[in-house]
C-alpha positions in Angstrom: 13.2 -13.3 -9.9 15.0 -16.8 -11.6 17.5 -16.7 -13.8 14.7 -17.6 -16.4 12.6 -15.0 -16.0 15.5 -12.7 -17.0 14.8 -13.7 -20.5 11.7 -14.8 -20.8 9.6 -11.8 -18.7 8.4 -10.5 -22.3 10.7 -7.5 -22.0 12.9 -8.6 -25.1 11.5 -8.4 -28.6 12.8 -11.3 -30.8 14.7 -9.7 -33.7 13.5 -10.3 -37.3 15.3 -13.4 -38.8 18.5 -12.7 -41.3 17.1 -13.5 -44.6 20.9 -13.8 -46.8 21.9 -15.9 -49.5 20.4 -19.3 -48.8 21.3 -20.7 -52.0 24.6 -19.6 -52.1 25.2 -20.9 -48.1 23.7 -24.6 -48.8 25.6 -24.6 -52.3 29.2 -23.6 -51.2 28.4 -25.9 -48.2 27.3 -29.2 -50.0 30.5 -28.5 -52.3 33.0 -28.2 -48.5 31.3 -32.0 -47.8 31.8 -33.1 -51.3 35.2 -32.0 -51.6 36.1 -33.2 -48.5 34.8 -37.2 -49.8 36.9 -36.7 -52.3 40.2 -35.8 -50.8 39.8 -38.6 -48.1 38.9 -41.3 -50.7 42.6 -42.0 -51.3 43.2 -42.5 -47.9 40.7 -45.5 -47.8 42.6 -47.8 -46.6 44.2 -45.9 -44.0 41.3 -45.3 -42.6 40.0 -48.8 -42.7 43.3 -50.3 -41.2 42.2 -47.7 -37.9 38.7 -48.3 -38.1 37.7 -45.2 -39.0 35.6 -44.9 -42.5 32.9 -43.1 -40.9 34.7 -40.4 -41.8 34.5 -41.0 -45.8 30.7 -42.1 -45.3 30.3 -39.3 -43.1 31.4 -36.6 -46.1 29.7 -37.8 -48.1 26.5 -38.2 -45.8 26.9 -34.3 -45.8 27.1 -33.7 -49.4 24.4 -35.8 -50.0 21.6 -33.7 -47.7 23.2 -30.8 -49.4 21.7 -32.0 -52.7 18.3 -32.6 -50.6 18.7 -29.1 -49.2 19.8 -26.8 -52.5 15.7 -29.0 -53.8 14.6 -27.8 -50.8 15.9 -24.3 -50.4 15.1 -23.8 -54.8 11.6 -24.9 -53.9 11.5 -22.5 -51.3 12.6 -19.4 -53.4 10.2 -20.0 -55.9 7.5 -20.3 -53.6 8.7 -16.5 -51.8 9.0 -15.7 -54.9 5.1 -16.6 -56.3 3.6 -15.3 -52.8 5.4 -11.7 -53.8 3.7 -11.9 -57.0 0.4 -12.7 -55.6 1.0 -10.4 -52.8 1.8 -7.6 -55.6 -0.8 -8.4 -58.0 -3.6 -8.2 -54.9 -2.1 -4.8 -54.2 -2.2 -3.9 -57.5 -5.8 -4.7 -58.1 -6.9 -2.9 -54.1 -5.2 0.2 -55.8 -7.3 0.5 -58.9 -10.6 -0.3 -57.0 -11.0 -3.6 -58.8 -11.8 -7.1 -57.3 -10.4 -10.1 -59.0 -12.1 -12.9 -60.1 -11.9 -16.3 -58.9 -9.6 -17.1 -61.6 -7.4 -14.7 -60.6 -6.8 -12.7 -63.7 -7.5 -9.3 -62.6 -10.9 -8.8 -64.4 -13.9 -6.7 -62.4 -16.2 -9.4 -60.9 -20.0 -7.7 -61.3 -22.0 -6.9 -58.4 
C-alpha cells in the first residue's frame, strides 16, 4: 500500500466546508492591504533609492482585489440568500399540497 493510497483509499469522508463570516474576513482583509499602502507611501523614496516599490504597488495590488472580492462575496450572499427563499417558498407550497405556477407566485395550477 503507497503513501497515497493512505489518503485517498475512500476511507476518509471530506468534512463539510466552514461557512463563517465571509464578509467580514474579505473586508477586515482589504482594509490590512489598504492600510498597509498607506503607511509605506511616506517611505517612497526609500524604497525607490533600494529598488524596492513593489512593495507599495504590491499593497495596494491587495486592497484593490479586496474591493473585487467584498462585489464578489456581496453577490454571493444575496444569491444564498435568494436560493433559501426559493428553497423555503418550494417547501412551503409541498406542505400545503399546492403546485406553483410558472410564474412562481404560489397560486394552484389546474389539472
Amino acid at each position: 500500500m503507497g503513501l497515497m493510497n493512505k489518503w485517498t483509499d475512500g476511507d476518509r469522508v471530506a468534512p463539510e466546508p466552514l461557512e463563517g463570516n465571509v464578509m467580514a474576513t474579505v473586508a477586515s482583509g482589504t482594509a490590512i492591504w489598504f492600510l498597509l499602502f498607506l503607511v509605506q507611501l511616506p517611505f517612497y523614496g526609500w524604497f525607490d533609492d533600494r529598488g524596492q516599490t513593489w512593495w507599495i504597488w504590491t499593497c495596494l495590488t491587495g486592497a484593490g482585489l479586496g474591493l473585487i472580492g467584498i462585489w464578489y462575496v456581496r453577490g454571493r450572499d444575496a444569491a444564498l440568500r435568494r436560493a433559501a427563499a426559493q428553497a423555503a417558498e418550494t417547501a412551503g407550497a409541498a406542505e400545503a399540497g399546492t403546485e406553483t405556477d410558472t410564474a412562481g407566485n404560489g397560486a394552484p395550477t389546474a389539472d
